[in-house]
C-alpha positions in Angstrom: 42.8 9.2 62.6 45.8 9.3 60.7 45.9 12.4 58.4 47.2 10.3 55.4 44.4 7.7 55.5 41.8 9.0 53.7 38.2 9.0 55.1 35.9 5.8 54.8 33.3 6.9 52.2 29.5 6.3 53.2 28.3 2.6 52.5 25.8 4.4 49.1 28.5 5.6 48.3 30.8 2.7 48.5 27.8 0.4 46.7 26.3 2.6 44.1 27.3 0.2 41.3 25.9 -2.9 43.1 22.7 -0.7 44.4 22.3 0.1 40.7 22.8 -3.4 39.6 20.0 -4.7 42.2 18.2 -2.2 41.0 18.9 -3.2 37.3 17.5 -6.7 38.5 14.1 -5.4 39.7 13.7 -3.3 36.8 13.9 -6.0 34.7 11.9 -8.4 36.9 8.8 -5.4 36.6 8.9 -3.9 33.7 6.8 -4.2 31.0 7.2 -2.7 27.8 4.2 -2.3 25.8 4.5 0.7 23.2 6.8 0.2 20.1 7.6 3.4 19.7 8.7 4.0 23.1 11.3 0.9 23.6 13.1 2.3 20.1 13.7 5.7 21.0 14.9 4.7 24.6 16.6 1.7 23.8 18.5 4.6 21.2 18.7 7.1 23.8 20.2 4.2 25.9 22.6 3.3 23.4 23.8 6.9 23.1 24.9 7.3 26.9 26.7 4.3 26.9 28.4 5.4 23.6 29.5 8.5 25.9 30.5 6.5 28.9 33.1 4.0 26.2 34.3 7.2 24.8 34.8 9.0 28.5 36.5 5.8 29.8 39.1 6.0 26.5 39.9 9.3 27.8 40.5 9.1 31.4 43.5 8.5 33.6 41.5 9.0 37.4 43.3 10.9 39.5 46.6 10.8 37.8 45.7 13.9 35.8 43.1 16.0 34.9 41.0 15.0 32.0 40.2 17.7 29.9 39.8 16.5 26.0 37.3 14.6 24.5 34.1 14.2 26.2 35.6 15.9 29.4 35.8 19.4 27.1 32.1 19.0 26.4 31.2 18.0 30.4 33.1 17.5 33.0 31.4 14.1 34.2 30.8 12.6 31.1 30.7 9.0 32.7 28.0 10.0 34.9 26.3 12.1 31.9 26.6 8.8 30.2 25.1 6.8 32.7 21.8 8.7 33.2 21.4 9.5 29.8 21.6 5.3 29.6 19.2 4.9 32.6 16.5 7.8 30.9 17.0 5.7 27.9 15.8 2.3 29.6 13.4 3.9 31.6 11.5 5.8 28.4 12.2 2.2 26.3 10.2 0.5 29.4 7.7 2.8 30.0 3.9 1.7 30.0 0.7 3.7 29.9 -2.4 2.5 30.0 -5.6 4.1 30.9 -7.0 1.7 33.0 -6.6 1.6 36.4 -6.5 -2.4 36.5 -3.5 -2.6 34.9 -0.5 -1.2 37.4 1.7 -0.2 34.0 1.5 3.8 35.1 2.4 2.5 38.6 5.4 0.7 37.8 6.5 3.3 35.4 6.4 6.1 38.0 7.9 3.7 40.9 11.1 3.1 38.5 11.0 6.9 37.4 11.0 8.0 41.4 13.3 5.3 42.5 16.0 6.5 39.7 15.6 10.5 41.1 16.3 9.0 44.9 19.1 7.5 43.3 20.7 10.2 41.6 19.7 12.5 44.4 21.2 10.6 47.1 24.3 8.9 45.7 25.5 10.2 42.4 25.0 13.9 43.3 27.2 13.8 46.4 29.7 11.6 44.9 29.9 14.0 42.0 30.3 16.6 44.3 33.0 14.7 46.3 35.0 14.2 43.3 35.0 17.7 42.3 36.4 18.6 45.9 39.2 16.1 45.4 40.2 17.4 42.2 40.2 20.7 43.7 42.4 19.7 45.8 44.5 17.8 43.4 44.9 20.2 40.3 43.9 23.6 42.2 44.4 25.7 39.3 43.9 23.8 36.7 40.6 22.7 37.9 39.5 26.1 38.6 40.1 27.4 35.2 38.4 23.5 33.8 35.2 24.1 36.5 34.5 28.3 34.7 34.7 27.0 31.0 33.0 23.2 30.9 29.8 22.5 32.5 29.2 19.9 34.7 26.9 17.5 33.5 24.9 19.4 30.3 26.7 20.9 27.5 26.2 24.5 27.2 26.4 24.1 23.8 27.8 21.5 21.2 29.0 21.7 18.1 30.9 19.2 15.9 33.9 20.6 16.0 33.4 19.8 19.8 33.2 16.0 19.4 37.3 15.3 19.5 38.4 11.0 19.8 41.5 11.6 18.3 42.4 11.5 22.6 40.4 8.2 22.7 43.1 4.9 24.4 42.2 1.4 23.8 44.4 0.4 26.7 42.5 3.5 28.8 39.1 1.7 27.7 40.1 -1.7 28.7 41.9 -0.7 31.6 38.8 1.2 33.1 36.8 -1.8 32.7 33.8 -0.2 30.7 33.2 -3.2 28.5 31.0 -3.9 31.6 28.4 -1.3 30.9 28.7 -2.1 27.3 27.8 -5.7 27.7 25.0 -4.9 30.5 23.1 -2.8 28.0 22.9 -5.3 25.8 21.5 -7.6 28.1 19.3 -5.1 29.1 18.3 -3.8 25.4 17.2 -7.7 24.7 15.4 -8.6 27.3 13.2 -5.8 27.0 13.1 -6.3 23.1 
């Protein structure tokens, strides 16, 4: 192998968004809200991490430097933050209880709940912790000091004076293409309205 071709990634890894968009599919094929309440606050929830992931893509130039303003001085993967705050979201705004065992609302609830752990267990978590090795590699000391002050996914703590989009690009926005999750949500948020 050629040391300047970079290693073929596994197929999950290659296929997460299209994984996650079959998965989007079944979800809504399944799912049956039945509790008010519930399909507010997620669908809000839901809103709020794809609030993050718009304001992330504004901010980010991948791999041509290091992003650290923004939402990347709250987290370091505030696109990924955004998108399972977004999935929680749709899964608590779908969620059905009932307590009868002859309707399956608790078993599709917990099937979509366990299939959305495998998910984040087995794709996003090593492509997170891929990315991280490659900006190592990239920005060694820059990253370094990024890594010991910003957490990686939760914030520590936040404060206003943490929320910053004065670094926020239109052309970054529509160049990273994340009208996409925009528009999916919304699909999403009325169907299960």
């Amino acid at each position: 192998m050629n040391p300047e071709t970079p290693p073929i990634s596994p197929w999950w890894e290659r296929y997460r968004v299209r994984i996650g968009f079959l998965f989007g599919l079944l979800f809504l094929w399944r799912v049956q809200p039945r509790n008010i309440f519930f399909l507010v606050v997620g669908l809000g929830i839901s809103f709020l991490g794809i609030l993050l992931r718009q304001w992330a893509a504004g901010c980010v130039k991948k791999m041509d430097e290091l992003a650290t303003s923004g939402p990347y001085a709250v987290v370091r993967h505030p696109l990924y933050a955004g998108s399972f705050l977004a999935a929680v979201g749709l899964l608590i705004a779908s969620s059905s209880f009932s307590l009868s065992l002859s309707k399956p609302y608790l078993d599709r609830t917990l099937f979509f709940w366990t299939f959305f752990w495998i998910l984040i267990d087995s794709v996003y978590w090593p492509k997170i912790h891929k990315e991280e090795k490659e900006l190592q590699e990239k920005f060694p000391q820059e990253y370094l000091s990024y890594e010991n002050r910003v957490p990686r996914l939760l914030p520590a703590h936040l404060r206003w004076s943490d929320i910053d989009f004065s670094t926020f690009q239109w052309f970054l926005w529509k160049k990273n293409k994340e009208f996409y999750s925009l528009i999916g949500y919304g699909a999403m948020a009325i169907i299960l309205i």
